[in-house]
N, C-alpha and C positions, 0 to 999 in steps of 0.2 A: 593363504592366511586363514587359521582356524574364527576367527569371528568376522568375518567383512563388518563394514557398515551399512546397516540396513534402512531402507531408504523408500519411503512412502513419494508417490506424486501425484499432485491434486491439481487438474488442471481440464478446464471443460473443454482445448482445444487436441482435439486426438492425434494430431499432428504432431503438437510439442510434448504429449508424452512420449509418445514415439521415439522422437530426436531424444528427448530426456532417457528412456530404456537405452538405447544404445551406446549414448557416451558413457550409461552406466557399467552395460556389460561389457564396455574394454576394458576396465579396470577390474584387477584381483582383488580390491583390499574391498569393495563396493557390491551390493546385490539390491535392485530394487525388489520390497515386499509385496508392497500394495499402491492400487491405483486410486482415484476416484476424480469424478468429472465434476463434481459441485462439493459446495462446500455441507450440506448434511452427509453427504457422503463420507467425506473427511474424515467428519466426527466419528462416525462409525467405523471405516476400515481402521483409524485409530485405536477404535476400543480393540480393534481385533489382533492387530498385528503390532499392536507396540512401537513404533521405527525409529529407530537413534534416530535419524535424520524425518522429515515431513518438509514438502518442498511446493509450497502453497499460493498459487496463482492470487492476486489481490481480486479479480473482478471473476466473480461467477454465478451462475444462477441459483437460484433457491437457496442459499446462503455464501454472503460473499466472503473472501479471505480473513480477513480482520476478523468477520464475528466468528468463522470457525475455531480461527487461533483461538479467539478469547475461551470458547466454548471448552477445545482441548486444554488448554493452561487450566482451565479452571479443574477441570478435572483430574489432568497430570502434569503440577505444576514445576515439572524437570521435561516437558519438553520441548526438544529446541528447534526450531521453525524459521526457515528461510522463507522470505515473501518473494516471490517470480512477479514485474508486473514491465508495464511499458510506458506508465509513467515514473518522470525522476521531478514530479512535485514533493518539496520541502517540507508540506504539511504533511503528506500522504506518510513519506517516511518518515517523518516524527510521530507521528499517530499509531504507526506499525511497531515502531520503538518500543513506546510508550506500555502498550499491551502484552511485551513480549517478544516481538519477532529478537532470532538469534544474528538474521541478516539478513541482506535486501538489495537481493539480483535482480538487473535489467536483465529483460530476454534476450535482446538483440547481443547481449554478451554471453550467454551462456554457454558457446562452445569454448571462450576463451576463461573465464571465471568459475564456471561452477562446479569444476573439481575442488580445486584450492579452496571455495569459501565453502563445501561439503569438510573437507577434512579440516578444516581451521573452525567451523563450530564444533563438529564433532570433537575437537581439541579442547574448546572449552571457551574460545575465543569467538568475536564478536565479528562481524566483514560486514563492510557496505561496499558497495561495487563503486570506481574511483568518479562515475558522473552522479551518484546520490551522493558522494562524499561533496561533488561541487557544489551540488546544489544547496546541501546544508551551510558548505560555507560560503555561501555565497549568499543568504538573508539570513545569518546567522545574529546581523546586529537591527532587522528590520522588528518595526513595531508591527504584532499581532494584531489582528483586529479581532473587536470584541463580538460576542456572540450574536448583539443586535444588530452590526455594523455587518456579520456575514448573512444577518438574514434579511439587511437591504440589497448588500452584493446579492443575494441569490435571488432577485426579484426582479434588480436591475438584467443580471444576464436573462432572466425569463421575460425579458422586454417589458416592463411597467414603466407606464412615468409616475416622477414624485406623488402625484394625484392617487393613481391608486395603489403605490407603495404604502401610500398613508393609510388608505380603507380599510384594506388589507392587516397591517398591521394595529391598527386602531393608534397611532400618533397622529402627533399634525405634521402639515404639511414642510413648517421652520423643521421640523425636530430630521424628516427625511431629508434635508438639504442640507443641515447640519453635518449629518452623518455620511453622504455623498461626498461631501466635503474632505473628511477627515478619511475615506476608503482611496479615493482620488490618492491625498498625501501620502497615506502609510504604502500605497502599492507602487508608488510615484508612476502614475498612470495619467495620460493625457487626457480620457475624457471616456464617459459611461462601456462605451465599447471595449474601449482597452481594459478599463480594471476587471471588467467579466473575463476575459481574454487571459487577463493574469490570473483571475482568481482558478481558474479551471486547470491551468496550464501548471500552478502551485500546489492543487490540493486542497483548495482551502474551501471551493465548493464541487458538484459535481456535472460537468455536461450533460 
């Protein structure tokens, strides 16, 4: 093929770029360009080498996936960006969406998916691998919690009782039990353990 498609991989574990160069040089139409193990890196080999394709790990040092993307969209906002990650939280992918991503590969599939969703963006089309697709639909009618409500989730999983959830956030103590309340509901969660459990497991905070 006189043009392959050229294919950036950003990913801080040296192993899966690895795996990722080789499935790439079986294929003729495919050449990977450039590497990079963090995400400032990204942005750079970016500036350098152009890549139809950028195939962008969600969690990595010194700049994670998300804000790289954001960084290169902002810069060159035709390009298209597959997120590699190991969670299939619903929030996680919709937030990657949201910014950009062209699609959004689990690892553990990448030997079976990530040709086809390489040449299906590069196409111009959109791929979510088929257990991010479940997982979108699968809380797709669930109510979001609001910003306050994730910043008592994110207090509760860092172990606080109601008491110094409140100090902490300068509410009273009605307004956190309130809001436990309604976290509880929306994640339909049994009890402070389990909704940190979901919230982590969804995306919607960070372990």
């Amino acid at each position: 093929m006189t043009n392959p498609i050229r294919i950036m991989a950003a990913d801080d574990h040296v192993l899966l770029r690895k795996g990722i160069a080789a499935i790439i040089a079986s294929q003729p139409d495919m050449s990977l360009v450039a590497e990079a193990s963090n995400g400032r890196e990204a942005v750079e080999q970016y500036r350098t080498h152009r890549p139809d394709i950028t195939l962008m790990d969600l969690q990595m040092p010194e700049m994670n996936g998300l804000d790289a993307m954001i960084a290169i969209r902002t810069e060159f906002p035709e390009a298209r960006i597959i997120m590699l990650t190991t969670y299939t939280g619903d929030v996680q992918i919709l937030r990657a969406i949201k910014v950009g991503a062209r699609g959004y590969l689990l690892k553990t599939l990448l030997d079976k998916e990530l040709l086809e969703t390489i040449r299906a963006v590069h196409g111009g089309k959109k791929m979510l691998s088929s257990e991010a697709s479940y997982e979108l639909a699968e809380h797709a009618t669930s109510d979001a919690l609001t910003p306050a409500e994730i910043d008592v989730l994110r207090l509760i999983a860092a172990g606080h009782a109601n008491k110094q959830i409140a100090a902490q956030l300068s509410i009273t103590e009605d307004t956190v039990k309130g809001r436990v309340k309604s976290i509880l509901s929306k994640l339909e969660a049994n009890d402070r353990t389990h909704a940190a459990m979901i919230g982590v497991k969804r995306g919607i905070i960070q372990s």
